[in-house]
Every structure is written in structure tokens, then in C-alpha cells.
C-alpha positions, -999 to 999 in steps of 0.1 A, spaced: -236 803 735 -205 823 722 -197 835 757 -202 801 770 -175 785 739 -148 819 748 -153 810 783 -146 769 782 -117 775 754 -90 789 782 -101 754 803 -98 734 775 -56 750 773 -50 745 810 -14 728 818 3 742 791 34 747 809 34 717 829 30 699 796 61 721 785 78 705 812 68 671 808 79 672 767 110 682 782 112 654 803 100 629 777 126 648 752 155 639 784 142 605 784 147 594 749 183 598 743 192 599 779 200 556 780 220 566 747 238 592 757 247 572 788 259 545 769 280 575 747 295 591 776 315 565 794 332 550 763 363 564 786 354 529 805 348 519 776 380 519 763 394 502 795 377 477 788 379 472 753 406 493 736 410 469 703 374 475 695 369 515 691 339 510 710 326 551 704 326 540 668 313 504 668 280 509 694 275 536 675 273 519 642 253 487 658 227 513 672 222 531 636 208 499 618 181 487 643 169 523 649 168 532 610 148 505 602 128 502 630 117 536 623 112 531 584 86 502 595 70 522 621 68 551 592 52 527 568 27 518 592 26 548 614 -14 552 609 -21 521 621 -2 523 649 -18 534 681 10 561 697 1 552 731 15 519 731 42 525 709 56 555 733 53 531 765 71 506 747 99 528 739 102 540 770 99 509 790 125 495 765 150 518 775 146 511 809 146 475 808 180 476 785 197 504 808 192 481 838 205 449 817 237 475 809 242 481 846 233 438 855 254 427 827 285 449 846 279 436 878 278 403 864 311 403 847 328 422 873 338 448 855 358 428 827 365 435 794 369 406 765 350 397 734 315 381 751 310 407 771 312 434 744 290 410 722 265 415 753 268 454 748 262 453 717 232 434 719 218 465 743 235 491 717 210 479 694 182 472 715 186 513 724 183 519 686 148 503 684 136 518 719 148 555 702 126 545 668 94 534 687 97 572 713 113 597 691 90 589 660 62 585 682 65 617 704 75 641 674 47 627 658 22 635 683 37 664 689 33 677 655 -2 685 662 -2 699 695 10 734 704 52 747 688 66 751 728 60 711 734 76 702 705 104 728 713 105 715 746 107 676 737 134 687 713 159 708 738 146 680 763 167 657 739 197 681 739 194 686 777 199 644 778 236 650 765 245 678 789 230 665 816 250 632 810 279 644 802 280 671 832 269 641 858 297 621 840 322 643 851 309 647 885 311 612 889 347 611 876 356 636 898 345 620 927 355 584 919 387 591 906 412 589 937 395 554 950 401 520 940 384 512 908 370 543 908 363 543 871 340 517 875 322 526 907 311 565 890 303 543 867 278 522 883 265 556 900 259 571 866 236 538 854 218 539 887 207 574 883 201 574 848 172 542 851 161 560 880 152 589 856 136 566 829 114 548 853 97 581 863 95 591 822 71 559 823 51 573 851 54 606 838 38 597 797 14 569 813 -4 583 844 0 629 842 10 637 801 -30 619 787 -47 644 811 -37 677 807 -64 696 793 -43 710 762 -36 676 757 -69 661 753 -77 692 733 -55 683 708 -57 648 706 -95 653 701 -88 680 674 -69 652 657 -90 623 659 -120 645 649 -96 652 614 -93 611 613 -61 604 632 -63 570 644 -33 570 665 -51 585 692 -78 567 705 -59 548 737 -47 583 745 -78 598 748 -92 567 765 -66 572 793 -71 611 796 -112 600 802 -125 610 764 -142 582 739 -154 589 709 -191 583 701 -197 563 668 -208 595 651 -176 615 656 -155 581 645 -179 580 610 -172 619 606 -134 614 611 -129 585 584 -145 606 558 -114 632 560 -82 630 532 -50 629 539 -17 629 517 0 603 517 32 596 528 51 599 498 35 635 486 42 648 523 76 636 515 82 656 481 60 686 497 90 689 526 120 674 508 141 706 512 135 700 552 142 663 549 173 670 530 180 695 559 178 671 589 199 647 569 228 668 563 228 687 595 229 652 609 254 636 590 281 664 595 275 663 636 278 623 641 305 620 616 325 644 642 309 633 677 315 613 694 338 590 671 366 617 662 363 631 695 376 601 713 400 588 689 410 616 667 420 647 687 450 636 701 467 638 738 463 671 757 472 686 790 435 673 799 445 642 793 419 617 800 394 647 806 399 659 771 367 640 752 348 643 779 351 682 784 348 681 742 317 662 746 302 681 771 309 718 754 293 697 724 261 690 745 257 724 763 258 744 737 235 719 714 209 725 741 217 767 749 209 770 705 176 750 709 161 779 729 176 805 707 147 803 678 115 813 707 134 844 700 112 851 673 134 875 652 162 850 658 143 824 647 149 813 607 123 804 586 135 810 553 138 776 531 165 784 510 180 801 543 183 767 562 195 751 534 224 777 524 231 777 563 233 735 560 258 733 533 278 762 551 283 742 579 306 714 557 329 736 560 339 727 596 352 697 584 389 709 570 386 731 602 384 706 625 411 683 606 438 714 611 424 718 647 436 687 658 466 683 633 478 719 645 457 734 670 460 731 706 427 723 731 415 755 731 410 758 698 393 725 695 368 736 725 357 767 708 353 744 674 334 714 690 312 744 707 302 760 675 290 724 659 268 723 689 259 757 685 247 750 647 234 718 656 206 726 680 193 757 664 189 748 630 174 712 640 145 733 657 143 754 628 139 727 607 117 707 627 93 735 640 88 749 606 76 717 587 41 710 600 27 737 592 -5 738 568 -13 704 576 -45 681 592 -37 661 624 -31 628 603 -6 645 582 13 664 608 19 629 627 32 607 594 53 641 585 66 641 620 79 601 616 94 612 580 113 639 594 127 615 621 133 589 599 153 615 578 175 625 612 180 587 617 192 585 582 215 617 584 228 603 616 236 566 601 253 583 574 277 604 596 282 571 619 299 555 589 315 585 570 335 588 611 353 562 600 368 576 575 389 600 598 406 569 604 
């Protein structure tokens, strides 16, 4: 019987690594109708150049995805992940193709109804990122650290990816007529290409890899009830003596999670607030005219976004890895300090300077987010580790809301 057990427990882990790579898809797929939306505000600005679009999209996303996600956290046990992932995800697709339609419509032009229209999809994106990102990290809080490491440099990789295919397009647009516009169009295309097969990918290949049923069983047999459509569609059920079993288990509640990990929401809020009260606001509006010229915020953005998602693989270094509390936290506050520096950069400084700054915020950015995030769950049934996981992204919504508004102040 114990051979038996040893031998089916290796079957039960099978696709570890393709799940590794699906997280990582998933991870692309959640910011990467955002980042999209981010990355040609150099359009943008054609179009629109009274209305600091970087900063006003920005701030019209933060709203609908902060409180989105503080509903979805209130009711986060009630809510079956499943469902609440596809609808994410197919939410971003629908409102990256009404981006692209709403272009081709208008031809192009700029003026007050049109930006009203973007708007309208700016905010739309914020509720699609509440319903995926809480529900993924969530889910993923009980599985194995490498998916959740994945699904978090999967999000990173959506803003290098972006921005590097941004520039390609650029580059080869920019000596035809209207080239702006047409790489562009290119750049949508692509990018609701990519979400469509994230929906394919989460509905039809993530439910059935072995280590994923073996998890999401695990959890639903410590009373998560988030699971059940998942398992259904990897081919499990759960007899009515399993489902009596699971309701009799405890679990904290949201609020004593909360004050259990405050030092790590406090974490994500401040690491959060300092990035998106620089990028991409400051970086577009702030930094002056350099030899780059209309290059410049897009190279800035891009160093931003590669070396965000280089420092999310630093911590499966394990020595490199910090897991101190009071270490992340003294390493937080530390990184305020970039704000004079980057004020005298671009009072003083020339582009190089500002390259190697904007680099080290990414740098700082990615790592100590997977610090953060990887640490928390531990200690912790499968109920607890999914409501935790929806905290911790409602506290990186918040940090991020808050930096949104502080950008203005650069002003």
C-alpha cells in the first residue's frame, strides 16, 4: 500500500513545467491589454496632447480595478475561480478588440468623444485585471512557489514584451505614411491574438495537468469552495462525503489574515506606490527632450520593463532570495529615496543617467514584489492562502492607485 501511494504521488505532479509555462502565459495575459494601452501613449499624445493621456487612463483604470477587486475580496469564498478567471480574460479580449474597432472607426482621430470612448475601455481593463490577477494569485497561492513565480515574471514579461514589439513596430512603420498609426494597428492585432489563446490556454490545457488537479483537490478537501468548476473541467467531482468533511474545516478570516501579514501588505503598497508615481506618467511628460527624441519614453519604458522581469527570476536563487520581514521592509522605505534622484536626473542629468535610474526602479521593483508575494502564504490551509492571495492584490492595486495620483504631483 505504501509502495503503491510513493509510486502514484510522482503521477499525481506530472506537468509541472508545462504548468510553469502556462502561469507564465496567464501572468503575460493579464497586464498585456494594459500594458498595450501604456505603451503607445506616443500615439496617444498625437491624438490627444491637451489631455495627458499616460496620466488620465491611468487614473480612470485605478478606480474600477480597486474596487472591483475590494468586492471580489469580500466575497472571494463564494466566488467560483473558474468563472471569474474566464471572465477576466475574455474581458480583456473583448475590450482590446473594441480599442483596435473604436480606431478604425474614427479613422485615427483625436478629439474629446473619442477619448471619452478610451476611457470607457481604460476602465473596463481595470475590472478585467481585478477579476484575473486576484483570481490567478489566489489560486495560485495554494499550488506549488515556481507557478506563482512564473505568473508573476509572466506579468513583468507583458511590459517587455510590449514595449520591445512597440519599438519594432515603430521602427518599421516610421518612414511610411501614417506610420504611427499603422504599427499601431499591428501592435493591437497581435496583442488580441495573444489573449484569445490565454482563453484557450486557462479553459481547455491549465484544469488538467495532473499537479493541478492535485492541488485543487488538496484545497477543496481543506474546504475551499472556489474550486469545484475547476476540478469538474480537469474530470474530478467530489463525492458528498468529501464535501461534508471539507465544510467542517476553520479558516481565519479575512480581516485576521490581514493583521497576520500587514507588514507584507504594507510592503506591496509602498513598493507600488513609488514605481507608478514614476512610470509611466513622469516618464512621458517629465524627463524632458533628448537626442532620442521621440524614442526617449519608449527606450525609458522598456529598460523599466526588462529589468522588472530579469529581478523576478533573481529570488529562485535561493541565497539571493530575501525573506527577512524587517529586511523587505527596511529595503521598501530605502527605495523612496529615488525620488530626489530622479527629480535631479531629469533637472540636471542627461539620458544616460536617467536609463541607468529608470533601470534600477525596475530592478527593485520585480524582486522585492516576488519576495513579498512568495513569502506570505506560508503556514496556511487552502481557503486561507486563496482570500490572502486577493488581500495581497488588493494591497498592490491600492499602492498602485496611490502612486497614479501622487504622479501628478510632479506636475
Amino acid at each position: 500500500m505504501e509502495g503503491s501511494s510513493q509510486s502514484e504521488a510522482p503521477r499525481r505532479l506530472e506537468g509541472k513545467y508545462l504548468g510553469m509555462a502556462c502561469c507564465w502565459a496567464l501572468g503575460l495575459a493579464t497586464l498585456v491589454a494594459w500594458n498595450c494601452m501604456l505603451t503607445i501613449e506616443d500615439y496617444y499624445y498625437k491624438l490627444f496632447p491637451k489631455y495627458h493621456p499616460a496620466r488620465l487612463l491611468t487614473l480612470i483604470y485605478m478606480p474600477f480595478a480597486v474596487v472591483s477587486m475590494a468586492l471580489l475580496t469580500y466575497y472571494e469564498s463564494k466566488i467560483d475561480t473558474r468563472k471569474r478567471n474566464l471572465s477576466g480574460l475574455v474581458l480583456f479580449f473583448l475590450s482590446s478588440l473594441l480599442l483596435l474597432l473604436l480606431d478604425l472607426a474614427s479613422s485615427g482621430k483625436g478629439g474629446i468623444g473619442n477619448f471619452i470612448g478610451i476611457g470607457a475601455i481604460a476602465g473596463s481593463f481595470g475590472v478585467a485585471d481585478a477579476l484575473l490577477q486576484g483570481g490567478m494569485v489566489g489560486d495560485l497561492f495554494f499550488m506549488c512557489p515556481e507557478f506563482l513565480q512564473s505568473y508573476l515574471a509572466g506579468i513583468a514579461a507583458s511590459g517587455f514584451l510590449i514595449s520591445a514589439l512597440r519599438l519594432l513596430t515603430k521602427a518599421a512603420f516610421e518612414k511610411f505614411p501614417n506610420g504611427l498609426r499603422k504599427g499601431v494597428i499591428l501592435f493591437l492585432v497581435i496583442s488580441i491574438f495573444f489573449e484569445f489563446l490565454c482563453i484557450l490556454v486557462y479553459a481547455f490545457l491549465f484544469p488538467k495537468l495532473p499537479i493541478v488537479k492535485y492541488y485543487r483537490l488538496k484545497a477543496s478537501t481543506e474546504g475551499s469552495n472556489t474550486v469545484s468548476a475547476d476540478l469538474a473541467a480537469g474530470g474530478i467531482h467530489i463525492n458528498q462525503e468529501d464535501e461534508n468533511e471539507a465544510k467542517r474545516h476553520e479558516r481565519l478570516s479575512n480581516k485576521e489574515l490581514f493583521f497576520e501579514n500587514i507588514d507584507y501588505a504594507v510592503d506591496l503598497i509602498l513598493i507600488f506606490v513609488l514605481t507608478l508615481s514614476i512610470v509611466p506618467g513622469f516618464i512621458y511628460e517629465d524627463t524632458g527632450s533628448h537626442q532620442l527624441h521621440s524614442w526617449y519614453a519608449l527606450v525609458l519604458i522598456t529598460m523599466f520593463n526588462a529589468c522588472d522581469l530579469i529581478s523576478r527570476y533573481i529570488p529562485l536563487v535561493e541565497f539571493l532570495k530575501l525573506k527577512s520581514r524587517k529586511g523587505l521592509m527596511i529595503a521598501v522605505l530605502s527605495r523612496f529615496l529615488l525620488i530626489p534622484a530622479f527629480y535631479f536626473t531629469a533637472k540636471y542629468s542627461d539620458q544616460g543617467w536617467m536609463i541607468l535610474l529608470i533601470s534600477f526602479l525596475g530592478l527593485t521593483n520585480g524582486y522585492l514584489t516576488v519576495c513579498v508575494i512568495t513569502e506570505a502564504p506560508k503556514g496556511y490551509k487552502g481557503p486561507e492562502q486563496n482570500a490572502l492571495g486577493n488581500l495581497l492584490v488588493l494591497c498592490v492595486l491600492c499602492g498602485v492607485f496611490a502612486g497614479v495620483a501622487l504622479d501628478w504631483l510632479w506636475l
